[in-house]
N, CA, C, O and CB atoms as a CASP TS submission, in Angstrom:
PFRMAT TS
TARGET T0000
AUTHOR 0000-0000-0000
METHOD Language model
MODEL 1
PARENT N/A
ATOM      1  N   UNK     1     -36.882-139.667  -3.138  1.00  0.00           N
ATOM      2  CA  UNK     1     -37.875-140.708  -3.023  1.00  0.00           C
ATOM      3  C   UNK     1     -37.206-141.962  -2.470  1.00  0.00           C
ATOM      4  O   UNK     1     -36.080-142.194  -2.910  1.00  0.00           O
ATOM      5  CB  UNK     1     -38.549-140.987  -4.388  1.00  0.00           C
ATOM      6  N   UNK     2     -37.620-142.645  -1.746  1.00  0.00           N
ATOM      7  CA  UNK     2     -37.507-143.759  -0.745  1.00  0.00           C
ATOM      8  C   UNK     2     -37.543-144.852  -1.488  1.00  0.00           C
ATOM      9  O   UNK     2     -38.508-144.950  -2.245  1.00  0.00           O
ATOM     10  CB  UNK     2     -38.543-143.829   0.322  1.00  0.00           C
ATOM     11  N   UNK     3     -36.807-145.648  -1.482  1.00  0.00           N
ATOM     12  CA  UNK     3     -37.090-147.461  -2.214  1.00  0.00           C
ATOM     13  C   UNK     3     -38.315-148.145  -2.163  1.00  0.00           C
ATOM     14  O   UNK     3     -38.681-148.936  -3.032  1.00  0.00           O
ATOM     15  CB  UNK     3     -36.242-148.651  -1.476  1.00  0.00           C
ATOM     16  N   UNK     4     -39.123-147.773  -0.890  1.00  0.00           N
ATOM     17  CA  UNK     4     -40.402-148.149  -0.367  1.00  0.00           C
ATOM     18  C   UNK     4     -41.702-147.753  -1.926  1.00  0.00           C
ATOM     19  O   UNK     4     -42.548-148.326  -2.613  1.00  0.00           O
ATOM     20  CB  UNK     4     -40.646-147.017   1.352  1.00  0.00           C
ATOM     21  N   UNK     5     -41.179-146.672  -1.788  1.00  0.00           N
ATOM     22  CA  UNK     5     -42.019-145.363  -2.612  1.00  0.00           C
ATOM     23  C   UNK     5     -41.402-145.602  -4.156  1.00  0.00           C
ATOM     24  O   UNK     5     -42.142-145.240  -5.071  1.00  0.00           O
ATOM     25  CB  UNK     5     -41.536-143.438  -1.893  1.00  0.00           C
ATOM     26  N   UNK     6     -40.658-145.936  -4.363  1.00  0.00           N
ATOM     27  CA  UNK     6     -40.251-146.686  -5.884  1.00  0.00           C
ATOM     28  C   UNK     6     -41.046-147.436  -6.131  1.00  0.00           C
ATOM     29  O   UNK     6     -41.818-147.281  -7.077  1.00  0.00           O
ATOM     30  CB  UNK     6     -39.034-147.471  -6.090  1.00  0.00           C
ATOM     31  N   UNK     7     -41.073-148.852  -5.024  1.00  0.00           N
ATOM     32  CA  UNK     7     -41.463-150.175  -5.620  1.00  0.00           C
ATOM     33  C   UNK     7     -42.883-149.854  -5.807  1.00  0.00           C
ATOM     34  O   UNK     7     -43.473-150.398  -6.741  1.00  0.00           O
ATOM     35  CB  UNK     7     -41.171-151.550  -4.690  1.00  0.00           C
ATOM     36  N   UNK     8     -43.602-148.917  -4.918  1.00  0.00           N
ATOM     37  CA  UNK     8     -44.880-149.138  -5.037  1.00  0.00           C
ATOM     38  C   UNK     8     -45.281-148.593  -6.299  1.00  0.00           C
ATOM     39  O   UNK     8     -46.440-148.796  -6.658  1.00  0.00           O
ATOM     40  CB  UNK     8     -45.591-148.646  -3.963  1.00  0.00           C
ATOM     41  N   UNK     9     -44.518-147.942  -7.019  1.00  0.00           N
ATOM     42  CA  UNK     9     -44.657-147.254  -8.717  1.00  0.00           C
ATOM     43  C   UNK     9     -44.854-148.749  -9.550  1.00  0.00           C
ATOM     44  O   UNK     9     -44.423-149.849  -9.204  1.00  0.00           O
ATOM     45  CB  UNK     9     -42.815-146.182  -9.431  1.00  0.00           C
ATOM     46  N   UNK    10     -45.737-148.362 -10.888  1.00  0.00           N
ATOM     47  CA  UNK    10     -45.566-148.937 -11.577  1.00  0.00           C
ATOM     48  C   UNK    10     -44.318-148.939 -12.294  1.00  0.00           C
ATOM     49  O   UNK    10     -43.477-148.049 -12.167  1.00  0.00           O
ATOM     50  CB  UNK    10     -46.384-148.832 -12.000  1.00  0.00           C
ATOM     51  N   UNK    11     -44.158-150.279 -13.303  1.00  0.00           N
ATOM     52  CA  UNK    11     -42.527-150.193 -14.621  1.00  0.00           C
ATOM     53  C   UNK    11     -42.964-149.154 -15.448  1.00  0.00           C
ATOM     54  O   UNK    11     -42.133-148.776 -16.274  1.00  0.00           O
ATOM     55  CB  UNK    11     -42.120-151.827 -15.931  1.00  0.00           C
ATOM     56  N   UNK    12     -43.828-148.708 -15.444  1.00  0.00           N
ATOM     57  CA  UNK    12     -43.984-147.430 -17.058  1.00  0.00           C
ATOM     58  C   UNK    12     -43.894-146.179 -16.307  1.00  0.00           C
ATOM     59  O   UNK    12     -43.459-145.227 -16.956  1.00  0.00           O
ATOM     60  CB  UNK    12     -45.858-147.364 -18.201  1.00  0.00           C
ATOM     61  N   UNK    13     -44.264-145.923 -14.860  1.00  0.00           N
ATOM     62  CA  UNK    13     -44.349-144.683 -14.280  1.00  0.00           C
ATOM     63  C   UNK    13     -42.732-144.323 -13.861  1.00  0.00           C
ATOM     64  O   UNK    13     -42.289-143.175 -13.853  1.00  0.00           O
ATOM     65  CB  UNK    13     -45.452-144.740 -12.991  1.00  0.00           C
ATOM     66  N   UNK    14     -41.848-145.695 -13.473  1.00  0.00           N
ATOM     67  CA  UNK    14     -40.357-145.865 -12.969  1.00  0.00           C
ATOM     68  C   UNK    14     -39.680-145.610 -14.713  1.00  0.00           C
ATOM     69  O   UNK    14     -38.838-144.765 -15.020  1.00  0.00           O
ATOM     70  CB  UNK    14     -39.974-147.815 -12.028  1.00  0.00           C
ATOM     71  N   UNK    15     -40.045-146.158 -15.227  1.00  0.00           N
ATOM     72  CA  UNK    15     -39.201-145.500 -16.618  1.00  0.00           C
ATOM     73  C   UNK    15     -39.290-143.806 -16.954  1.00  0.00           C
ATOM     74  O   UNK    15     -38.360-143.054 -17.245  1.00  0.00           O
ATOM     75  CB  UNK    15     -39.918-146.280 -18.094  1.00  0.00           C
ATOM     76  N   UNK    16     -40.837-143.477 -16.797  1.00  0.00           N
ATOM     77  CA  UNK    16     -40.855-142.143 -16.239  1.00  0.00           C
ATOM     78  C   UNK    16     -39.591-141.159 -15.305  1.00  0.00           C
ATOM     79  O   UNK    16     -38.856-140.214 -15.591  1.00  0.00           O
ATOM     80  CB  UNK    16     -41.953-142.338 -15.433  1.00  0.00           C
ATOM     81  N   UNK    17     -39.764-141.729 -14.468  1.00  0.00           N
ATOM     82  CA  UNK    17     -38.965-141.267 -13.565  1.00  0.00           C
ATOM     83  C   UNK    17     -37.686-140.901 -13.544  1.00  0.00           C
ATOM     84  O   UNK    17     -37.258-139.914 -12.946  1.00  0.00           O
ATOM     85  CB  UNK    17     -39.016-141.865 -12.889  1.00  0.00           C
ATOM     86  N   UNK    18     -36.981-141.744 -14.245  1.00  0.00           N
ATOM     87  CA  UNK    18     -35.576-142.493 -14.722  1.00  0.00           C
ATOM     88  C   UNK    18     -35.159-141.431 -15.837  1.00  0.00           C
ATOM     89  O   UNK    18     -33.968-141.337 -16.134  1.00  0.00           O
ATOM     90  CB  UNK    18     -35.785-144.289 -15.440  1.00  0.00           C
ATOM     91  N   UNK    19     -36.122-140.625 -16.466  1.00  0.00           N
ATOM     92  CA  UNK    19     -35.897-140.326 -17.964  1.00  0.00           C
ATOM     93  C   UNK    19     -35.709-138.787 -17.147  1.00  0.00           C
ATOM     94  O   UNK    19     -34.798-138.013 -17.441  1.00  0.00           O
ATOM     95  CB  UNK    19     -37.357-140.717 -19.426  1.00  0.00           C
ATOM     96  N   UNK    20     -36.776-138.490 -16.037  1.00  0.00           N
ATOM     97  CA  UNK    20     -36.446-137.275 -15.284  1.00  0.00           C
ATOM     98  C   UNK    20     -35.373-137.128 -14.757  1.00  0.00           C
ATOM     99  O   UNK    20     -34.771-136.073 -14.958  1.00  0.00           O
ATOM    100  CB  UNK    20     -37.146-137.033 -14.411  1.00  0.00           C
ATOM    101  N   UNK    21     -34.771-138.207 -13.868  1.00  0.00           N
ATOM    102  CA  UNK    21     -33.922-138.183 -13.307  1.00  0.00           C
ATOM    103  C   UNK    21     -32.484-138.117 -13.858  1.00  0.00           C
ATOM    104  O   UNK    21     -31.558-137.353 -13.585  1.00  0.00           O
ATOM    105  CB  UNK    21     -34.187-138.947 -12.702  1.00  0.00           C
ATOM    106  N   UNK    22     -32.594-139.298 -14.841  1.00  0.00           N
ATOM    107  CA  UNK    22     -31.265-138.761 -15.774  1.00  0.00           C
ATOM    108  C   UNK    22     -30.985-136.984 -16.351  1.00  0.00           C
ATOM    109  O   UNK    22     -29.865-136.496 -16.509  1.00  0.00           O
ATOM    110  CB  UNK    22     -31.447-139.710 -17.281  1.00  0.00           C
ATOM    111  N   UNK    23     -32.003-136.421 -16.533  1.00  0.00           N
ATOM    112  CA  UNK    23     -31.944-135.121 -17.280  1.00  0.00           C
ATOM    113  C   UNK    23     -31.809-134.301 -16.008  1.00  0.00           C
ATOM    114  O   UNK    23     -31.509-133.142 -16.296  1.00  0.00           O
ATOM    115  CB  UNK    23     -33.302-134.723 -18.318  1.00  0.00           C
ATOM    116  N   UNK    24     -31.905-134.464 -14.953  1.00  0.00           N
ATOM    117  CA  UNK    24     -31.734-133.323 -14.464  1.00  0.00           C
ATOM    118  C   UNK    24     -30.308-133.537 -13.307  1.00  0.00           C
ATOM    119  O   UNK    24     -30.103-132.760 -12.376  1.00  0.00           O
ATOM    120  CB  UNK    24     -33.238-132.849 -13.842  1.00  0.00           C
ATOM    121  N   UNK    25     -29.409-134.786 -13.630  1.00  0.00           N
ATOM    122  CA  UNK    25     -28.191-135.581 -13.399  1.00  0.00           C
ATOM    123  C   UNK    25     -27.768-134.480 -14.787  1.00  0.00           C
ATOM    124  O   UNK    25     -26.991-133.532 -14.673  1.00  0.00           O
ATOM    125  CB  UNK    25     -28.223-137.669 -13.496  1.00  0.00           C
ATOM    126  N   UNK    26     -28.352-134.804 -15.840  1.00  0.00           N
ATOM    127  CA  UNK    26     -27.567-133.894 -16.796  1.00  0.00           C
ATOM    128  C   UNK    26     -27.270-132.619 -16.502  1.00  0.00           C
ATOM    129  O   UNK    26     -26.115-132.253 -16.284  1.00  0.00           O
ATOM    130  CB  UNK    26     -28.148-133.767 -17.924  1.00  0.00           C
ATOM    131  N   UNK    27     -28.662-131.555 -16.461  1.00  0.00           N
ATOM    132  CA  UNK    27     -28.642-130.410 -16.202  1.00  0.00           C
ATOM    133  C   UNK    27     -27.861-130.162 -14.632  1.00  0.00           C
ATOM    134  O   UNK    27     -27.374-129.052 -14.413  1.00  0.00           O
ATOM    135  CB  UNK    27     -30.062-129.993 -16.385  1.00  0.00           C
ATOM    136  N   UNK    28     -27.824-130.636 -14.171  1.00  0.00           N
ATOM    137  CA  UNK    28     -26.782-130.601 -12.863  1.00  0.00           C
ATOM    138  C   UNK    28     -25.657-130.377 -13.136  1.00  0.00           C
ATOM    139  O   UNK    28     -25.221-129.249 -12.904  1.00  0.00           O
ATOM    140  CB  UNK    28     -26.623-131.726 -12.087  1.00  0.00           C
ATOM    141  N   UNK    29     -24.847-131.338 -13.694  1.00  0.00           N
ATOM    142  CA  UNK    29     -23.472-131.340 -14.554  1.00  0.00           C
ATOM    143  C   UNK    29     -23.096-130.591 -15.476  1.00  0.00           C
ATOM    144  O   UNK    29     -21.919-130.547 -15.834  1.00  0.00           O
ATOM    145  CB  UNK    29     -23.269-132.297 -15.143  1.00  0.00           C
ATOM    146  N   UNK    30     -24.310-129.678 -16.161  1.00  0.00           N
ATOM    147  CA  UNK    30     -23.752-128.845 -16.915  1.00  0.00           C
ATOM    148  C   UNK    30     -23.620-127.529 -16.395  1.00  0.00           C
ATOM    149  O   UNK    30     -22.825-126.669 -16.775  1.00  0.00           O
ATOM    150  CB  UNK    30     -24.337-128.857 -17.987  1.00  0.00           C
ATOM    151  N   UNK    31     -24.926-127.404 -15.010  1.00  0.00           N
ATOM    152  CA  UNK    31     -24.321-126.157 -14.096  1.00  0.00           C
ATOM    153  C   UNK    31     -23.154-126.350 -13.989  1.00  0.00           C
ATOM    154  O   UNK    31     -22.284-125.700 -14.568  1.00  0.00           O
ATOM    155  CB  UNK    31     -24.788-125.927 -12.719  1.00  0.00           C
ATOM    156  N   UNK    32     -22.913-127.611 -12.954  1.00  0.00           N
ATOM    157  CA  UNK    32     -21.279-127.819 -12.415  1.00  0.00           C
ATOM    158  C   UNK    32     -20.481-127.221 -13.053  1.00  0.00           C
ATOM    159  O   UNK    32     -19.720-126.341 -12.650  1.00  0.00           O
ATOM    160  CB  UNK    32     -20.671-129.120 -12.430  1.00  0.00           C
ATOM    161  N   UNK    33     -20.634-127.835 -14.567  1.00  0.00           N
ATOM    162  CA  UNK    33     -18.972-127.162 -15.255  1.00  0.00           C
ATOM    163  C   UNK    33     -19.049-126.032 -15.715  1.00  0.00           C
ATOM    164  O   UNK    33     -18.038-125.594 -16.263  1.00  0.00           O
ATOM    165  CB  UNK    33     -18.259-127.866 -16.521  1.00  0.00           C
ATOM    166  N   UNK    34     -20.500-125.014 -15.640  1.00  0.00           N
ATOM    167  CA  UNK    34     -20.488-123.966 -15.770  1.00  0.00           C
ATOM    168  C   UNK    34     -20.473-123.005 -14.588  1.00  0.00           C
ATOM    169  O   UNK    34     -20.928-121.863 -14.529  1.00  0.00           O
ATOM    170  CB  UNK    34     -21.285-123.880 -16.481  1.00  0.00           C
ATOM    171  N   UNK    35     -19.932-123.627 -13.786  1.00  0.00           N
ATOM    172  CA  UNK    35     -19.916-122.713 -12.673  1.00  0.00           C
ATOM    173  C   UNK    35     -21.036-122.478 -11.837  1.00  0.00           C
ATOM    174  O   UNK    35     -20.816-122.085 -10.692  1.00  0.00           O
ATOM    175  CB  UNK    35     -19.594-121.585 -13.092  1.00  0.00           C
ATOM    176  N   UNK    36     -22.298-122.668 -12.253  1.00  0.00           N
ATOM    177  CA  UNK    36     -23.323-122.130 -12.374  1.00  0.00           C
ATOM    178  C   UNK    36     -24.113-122.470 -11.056  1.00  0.00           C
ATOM    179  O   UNK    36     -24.752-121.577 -10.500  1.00  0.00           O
ATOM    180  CB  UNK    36     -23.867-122.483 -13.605  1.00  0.00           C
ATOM    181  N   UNK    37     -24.075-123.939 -10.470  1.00  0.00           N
ATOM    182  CA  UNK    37     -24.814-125.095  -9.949  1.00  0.00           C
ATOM    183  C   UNK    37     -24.194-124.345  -8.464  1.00  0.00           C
ATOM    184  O   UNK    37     -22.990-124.217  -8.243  1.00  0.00           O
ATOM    185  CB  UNK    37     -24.342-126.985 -10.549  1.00  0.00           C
ATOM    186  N   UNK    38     -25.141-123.957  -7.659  1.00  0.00           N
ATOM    187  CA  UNK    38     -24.884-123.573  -6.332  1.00  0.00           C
ATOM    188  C   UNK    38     -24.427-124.480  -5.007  1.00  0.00           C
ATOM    189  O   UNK    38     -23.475-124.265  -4.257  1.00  0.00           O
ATOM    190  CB  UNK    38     -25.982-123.021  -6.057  1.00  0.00           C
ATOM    191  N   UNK    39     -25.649-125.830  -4.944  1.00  0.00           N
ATOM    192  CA  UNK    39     -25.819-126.707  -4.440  1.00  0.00           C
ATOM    193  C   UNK    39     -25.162-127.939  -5.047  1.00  0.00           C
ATOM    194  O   UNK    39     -25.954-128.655  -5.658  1.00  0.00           O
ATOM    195  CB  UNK    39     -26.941-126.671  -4.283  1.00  0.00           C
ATOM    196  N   UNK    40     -23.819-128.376  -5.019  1.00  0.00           N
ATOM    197  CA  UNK    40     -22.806-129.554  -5.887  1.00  0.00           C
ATOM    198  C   UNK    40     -23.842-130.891  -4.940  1.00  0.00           C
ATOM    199  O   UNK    40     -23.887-132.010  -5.450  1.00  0.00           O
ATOM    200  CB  UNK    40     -20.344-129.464  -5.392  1.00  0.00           C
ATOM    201  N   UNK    41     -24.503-130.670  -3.774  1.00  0.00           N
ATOM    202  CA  UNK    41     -24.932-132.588  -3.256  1.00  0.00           C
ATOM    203  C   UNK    41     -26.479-132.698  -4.228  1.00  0.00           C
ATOM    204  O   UNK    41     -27.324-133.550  -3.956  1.00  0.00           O
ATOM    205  CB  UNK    41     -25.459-132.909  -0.735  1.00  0.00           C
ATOM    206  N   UNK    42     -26.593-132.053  -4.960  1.00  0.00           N
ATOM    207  CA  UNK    42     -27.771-132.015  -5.907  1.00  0.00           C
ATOM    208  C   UNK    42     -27.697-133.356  -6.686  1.00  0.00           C
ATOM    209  O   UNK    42     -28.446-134.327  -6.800  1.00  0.00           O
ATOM    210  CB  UNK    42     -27.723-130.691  -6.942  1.00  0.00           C
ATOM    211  N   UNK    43     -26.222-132.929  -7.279  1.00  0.00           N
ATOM    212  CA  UNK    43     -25.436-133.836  -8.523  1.00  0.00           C
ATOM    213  C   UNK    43     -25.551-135.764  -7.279  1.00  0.00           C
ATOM    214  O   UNK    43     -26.398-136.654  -7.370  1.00  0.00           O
ATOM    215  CB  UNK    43     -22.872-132.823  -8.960  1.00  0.00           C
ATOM    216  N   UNK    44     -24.640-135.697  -6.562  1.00  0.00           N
ATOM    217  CA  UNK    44     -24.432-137.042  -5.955  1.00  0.00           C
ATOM    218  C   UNK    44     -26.633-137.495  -5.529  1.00  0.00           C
ATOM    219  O   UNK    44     -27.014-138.637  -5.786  1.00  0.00           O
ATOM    220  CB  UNK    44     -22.952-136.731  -4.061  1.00  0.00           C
ATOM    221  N   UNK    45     -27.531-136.592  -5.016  1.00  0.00           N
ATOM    222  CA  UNK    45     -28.640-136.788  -4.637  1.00  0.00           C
ATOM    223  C   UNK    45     -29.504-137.196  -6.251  1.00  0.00           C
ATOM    224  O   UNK    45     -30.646-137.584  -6.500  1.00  0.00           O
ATOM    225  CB  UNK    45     -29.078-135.444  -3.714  1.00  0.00           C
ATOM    226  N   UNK    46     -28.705-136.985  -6.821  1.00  0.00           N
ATOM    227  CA  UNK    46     -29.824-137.407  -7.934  1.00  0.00           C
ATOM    228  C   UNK    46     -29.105-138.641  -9.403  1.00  0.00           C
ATOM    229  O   UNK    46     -29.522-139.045 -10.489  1.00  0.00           O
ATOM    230  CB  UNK    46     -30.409-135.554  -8.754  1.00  0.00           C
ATOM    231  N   UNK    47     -27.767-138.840  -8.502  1.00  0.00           N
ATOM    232  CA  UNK    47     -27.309-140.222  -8.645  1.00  0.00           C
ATOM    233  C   UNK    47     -27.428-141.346  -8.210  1.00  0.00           C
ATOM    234  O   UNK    47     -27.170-142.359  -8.861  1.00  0.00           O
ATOM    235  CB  UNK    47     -26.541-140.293  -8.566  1.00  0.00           C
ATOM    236  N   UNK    48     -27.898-141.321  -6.866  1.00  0.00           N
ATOM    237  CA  UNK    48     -28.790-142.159  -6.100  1.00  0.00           C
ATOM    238  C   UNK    48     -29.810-142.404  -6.413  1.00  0.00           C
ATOM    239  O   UNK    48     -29.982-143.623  -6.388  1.00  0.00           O
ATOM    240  CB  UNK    48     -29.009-141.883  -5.124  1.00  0.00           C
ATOM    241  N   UNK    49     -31.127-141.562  -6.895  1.00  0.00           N
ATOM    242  CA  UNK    49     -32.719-141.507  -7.549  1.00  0.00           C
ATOM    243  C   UNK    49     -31.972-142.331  -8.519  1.00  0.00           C
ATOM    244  O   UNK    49     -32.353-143.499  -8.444  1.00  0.00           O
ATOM    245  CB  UNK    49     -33.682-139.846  -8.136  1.00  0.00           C
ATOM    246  N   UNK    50     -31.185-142.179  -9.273  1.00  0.00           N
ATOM    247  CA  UNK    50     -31.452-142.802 -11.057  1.00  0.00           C
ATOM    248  C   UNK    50     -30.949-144.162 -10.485  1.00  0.00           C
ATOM    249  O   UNK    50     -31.444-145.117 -11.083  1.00  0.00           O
ATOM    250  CB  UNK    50     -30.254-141.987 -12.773  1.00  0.00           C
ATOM    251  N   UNK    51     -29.928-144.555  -9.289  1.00  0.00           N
ATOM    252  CA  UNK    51     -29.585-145.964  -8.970  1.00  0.00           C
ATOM    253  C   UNK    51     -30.839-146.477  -8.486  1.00  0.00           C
ATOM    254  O   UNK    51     -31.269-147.538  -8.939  1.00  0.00           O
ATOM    255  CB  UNK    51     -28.411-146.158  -7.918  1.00  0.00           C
ATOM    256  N   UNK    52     -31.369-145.934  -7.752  1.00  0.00           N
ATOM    257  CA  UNK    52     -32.288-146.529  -6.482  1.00  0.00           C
ATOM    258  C   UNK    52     -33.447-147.020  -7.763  1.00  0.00           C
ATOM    259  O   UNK    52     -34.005-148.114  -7.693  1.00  0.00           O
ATOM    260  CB  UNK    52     -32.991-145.058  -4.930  1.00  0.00           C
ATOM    261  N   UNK    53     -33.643-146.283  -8.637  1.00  0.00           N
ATOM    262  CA  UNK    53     -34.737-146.975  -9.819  1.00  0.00           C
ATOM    263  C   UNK    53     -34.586-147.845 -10.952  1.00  0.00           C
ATOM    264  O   UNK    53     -35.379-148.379 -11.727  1.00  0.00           O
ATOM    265  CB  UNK    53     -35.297-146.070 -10.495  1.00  0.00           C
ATOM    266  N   UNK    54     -33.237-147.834 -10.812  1.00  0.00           N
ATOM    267  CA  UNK    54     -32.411-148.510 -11.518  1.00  0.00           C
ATOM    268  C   UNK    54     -32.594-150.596 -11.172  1.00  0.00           C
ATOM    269  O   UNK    54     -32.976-151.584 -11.800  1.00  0.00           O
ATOM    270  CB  UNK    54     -30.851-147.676 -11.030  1.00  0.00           C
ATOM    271  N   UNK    55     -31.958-150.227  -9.615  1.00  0.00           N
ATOM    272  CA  UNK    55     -32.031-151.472  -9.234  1.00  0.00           C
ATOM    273  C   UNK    55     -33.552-151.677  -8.898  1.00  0.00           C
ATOM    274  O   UNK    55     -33.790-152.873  -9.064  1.00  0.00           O
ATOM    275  CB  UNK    55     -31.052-151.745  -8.105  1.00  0.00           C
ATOM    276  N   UNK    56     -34.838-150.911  -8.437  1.00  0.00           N
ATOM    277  CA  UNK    56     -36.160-151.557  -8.526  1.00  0.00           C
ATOM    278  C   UNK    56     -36.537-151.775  -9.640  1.00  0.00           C
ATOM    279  O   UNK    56     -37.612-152.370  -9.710  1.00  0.00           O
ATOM    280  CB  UNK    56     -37.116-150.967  -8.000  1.00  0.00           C
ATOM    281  N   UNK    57     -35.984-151.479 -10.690  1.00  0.00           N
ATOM    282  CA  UNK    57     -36.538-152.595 -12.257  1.00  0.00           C
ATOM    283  C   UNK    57     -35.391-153.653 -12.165  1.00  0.00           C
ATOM    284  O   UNK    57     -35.809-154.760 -11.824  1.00  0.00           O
ATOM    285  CB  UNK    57     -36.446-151.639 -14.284  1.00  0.00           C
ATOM    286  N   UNK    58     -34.203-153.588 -12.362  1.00  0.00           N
ATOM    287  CA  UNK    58     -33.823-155.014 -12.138  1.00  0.00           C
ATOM    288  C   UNK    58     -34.211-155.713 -11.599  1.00  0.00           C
ATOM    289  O   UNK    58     -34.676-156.679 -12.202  1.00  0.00           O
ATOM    290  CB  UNK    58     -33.039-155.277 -11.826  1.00  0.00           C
ATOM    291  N   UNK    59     -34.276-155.684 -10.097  1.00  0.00           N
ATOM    292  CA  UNK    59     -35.024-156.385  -9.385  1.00  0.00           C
ATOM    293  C   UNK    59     -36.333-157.176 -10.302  1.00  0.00           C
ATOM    294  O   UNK    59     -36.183-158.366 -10.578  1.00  0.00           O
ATOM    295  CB  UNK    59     -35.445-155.412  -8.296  1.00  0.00           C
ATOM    296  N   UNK    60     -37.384-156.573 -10.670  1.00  0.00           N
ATOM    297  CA  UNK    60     -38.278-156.749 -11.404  1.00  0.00           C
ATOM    298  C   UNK    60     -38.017-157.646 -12.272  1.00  0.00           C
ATOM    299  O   UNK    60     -38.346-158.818 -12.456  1.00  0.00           O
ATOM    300  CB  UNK    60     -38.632-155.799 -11.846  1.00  0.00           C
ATOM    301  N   UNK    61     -37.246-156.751 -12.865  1.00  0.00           N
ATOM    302  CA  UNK    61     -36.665-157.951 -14.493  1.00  0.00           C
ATOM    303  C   UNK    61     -36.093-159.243 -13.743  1.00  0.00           C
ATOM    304  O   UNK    61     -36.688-160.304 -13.929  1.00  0.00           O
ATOM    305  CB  UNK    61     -34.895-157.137 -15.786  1.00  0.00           C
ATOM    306  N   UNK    62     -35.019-159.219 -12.940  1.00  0.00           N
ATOM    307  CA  UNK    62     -34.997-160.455 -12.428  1.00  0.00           C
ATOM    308  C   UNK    62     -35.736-161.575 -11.608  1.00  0.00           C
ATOM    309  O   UNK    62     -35.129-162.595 -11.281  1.00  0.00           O
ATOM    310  CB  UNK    62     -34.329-160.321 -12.034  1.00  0.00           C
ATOM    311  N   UNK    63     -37.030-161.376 -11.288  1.00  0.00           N
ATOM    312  CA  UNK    63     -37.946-161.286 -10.608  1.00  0.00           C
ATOM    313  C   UNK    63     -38.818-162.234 -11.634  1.00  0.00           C
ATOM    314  O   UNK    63     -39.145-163.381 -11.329  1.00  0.00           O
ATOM    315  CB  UNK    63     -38.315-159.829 -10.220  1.00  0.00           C
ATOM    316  N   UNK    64     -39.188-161.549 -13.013  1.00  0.00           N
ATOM    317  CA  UNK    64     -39.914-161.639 -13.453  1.00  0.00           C
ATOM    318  C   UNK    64     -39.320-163.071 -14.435  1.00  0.00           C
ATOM    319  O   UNK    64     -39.740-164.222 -14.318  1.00  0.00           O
ATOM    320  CB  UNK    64     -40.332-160.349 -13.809  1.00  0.00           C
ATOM    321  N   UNK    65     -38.638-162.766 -15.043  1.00  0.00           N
ATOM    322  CA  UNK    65     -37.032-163.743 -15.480  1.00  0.00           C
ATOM    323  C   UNK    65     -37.324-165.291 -14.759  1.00  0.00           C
ATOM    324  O   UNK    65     -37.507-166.277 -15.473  1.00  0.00           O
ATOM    325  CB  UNK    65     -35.157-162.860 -14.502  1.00  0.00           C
ATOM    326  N   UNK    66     -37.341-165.358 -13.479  1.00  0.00           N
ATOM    327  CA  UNK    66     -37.311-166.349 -12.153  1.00  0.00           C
ATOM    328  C   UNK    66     -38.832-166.996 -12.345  1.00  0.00           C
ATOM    329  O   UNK    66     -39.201-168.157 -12.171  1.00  0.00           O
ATOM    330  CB  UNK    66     -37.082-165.391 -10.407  1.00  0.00           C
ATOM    331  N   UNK    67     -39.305-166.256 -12.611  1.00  0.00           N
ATOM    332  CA  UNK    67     -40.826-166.974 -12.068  1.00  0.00           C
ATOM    333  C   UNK    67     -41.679-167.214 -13.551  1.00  0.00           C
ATOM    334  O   UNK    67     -42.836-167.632 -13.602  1.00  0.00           O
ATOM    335  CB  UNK    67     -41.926-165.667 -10.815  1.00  0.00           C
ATOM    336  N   UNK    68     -40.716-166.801 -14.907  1.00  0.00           N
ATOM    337  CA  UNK    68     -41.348-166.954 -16.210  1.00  0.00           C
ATOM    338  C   UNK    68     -40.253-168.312 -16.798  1.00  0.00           C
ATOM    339  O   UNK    68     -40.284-168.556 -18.004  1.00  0.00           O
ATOM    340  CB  UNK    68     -41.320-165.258 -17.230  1.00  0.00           C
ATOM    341  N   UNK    69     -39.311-169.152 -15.875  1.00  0.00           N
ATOM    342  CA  UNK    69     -38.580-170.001 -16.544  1.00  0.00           C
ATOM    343  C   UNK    69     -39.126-171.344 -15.700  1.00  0.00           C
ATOM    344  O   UNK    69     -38.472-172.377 -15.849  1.00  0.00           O
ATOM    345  CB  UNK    69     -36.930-169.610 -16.537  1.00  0.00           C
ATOM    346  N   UNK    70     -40.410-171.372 -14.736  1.00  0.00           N
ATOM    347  CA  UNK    70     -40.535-172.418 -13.889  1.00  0.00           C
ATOM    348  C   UNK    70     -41.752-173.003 -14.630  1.00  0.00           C
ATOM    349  O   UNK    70     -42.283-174.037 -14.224  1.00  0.00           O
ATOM    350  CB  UNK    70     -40.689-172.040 -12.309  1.00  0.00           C
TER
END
């Protein structure tokens, strides 16, 4: 998913997301060390998803932070 296609998510649907994305960053890593995981750019492709949603709620939070102290 695209940064474009993040932002346009809501914060409750991106926490969603985040909770997917971490678990299957997990289940990735536990193929890995089990040998198991065929495709290893799975693991780095779905370290990016959990960053890329990561920084569109910061963003947010900082965002929101900025324009709730004026």
């Amino acid at each position: 998913m695209r940064a474009k296609e993040i932002r346009e998510r809501s914060s409750q649907e991106l926490q969603g997301l985040i909770e997917d994305a971490k678990q299957s960053l997990f289940d990735a890593r536990i193929k890995n060390a089990t040998h198991q995981l065929t495709n290893t750019a799975s693991i780095q492709k779905a370290r990016r998803e959990v960053a890329r949603i990561e920084t569109v709620l910061a963003e947010r939070k900082k965002t929101a932070r900025k324009s709730g102290g004026k």
